[in-house]
C-alpha positions in Angstrom: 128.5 70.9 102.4 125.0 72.5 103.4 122.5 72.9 100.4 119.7 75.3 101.5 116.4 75.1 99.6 117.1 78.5 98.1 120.0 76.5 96.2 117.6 74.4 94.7 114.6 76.8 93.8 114.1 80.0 92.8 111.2 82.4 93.6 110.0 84.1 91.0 107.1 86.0 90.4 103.7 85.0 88.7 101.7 82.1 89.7 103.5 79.6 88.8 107.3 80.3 89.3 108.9 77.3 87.7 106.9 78.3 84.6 108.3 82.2 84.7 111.7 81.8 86.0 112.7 79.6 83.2 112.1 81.9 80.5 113.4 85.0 82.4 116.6 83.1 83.0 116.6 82.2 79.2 115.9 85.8 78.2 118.3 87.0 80.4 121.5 84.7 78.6 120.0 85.6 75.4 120.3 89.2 76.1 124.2 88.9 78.2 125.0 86.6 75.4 123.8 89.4 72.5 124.9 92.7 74.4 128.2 90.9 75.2 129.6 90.1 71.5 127.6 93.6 70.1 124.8 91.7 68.0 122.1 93.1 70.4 121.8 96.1 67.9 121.5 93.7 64.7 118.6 92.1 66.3 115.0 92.5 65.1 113.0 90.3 66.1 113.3 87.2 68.4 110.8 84.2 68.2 110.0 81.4 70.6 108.6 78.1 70.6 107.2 76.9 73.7 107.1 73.2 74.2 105.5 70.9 77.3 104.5 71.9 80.2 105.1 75.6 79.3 103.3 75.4 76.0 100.1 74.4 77.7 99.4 76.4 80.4 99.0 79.0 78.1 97.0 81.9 79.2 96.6 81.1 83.0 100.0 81.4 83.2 101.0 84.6 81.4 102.8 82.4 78.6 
C-alpha cells in the first residue's frame, strides 16, 4: 500500500496550518453533526476552549 504525504497532512490556509486545519475540521463535524439530526436551528451560541499549543499562539496565529 502506497501512503503519499498528502495522506498524512493537510494544507490548509493561514500561517500555520496544523493550527487552522484542526479547528476547521472540528467546526466542520460540529456543524454535519448539528445540521444532520436538525439541532443546528436550536443553537445559539457555541463556546470554545483552546488548550496547548493552540491556546498560545494566540494572536499570531488568528486563534
Amino acid at each position: 500500500m502506497k501512503t503519499s504525504l498528502f495522506d498524512l497532512f493537510r494544507i490548509g490556509i493561514g500561517p500555520s496550518s496544523s493550527h487552522t486545519v484542526g479547528p476547521m475540521r472540528a467546526g466542520l463535524e460540529f456543524v454535519t453533526a448539528v445540521g444532520t439530526n436538525g439541532t443546528i436551528r436550536e443553537v445559539r451560541r457555541v463556546t470554545i476552549d483552546l488548550y496547548g499549543s493552540l491556546a498560545l499562539t494566540g494572536v499570531g496565529h488568528g486563534t
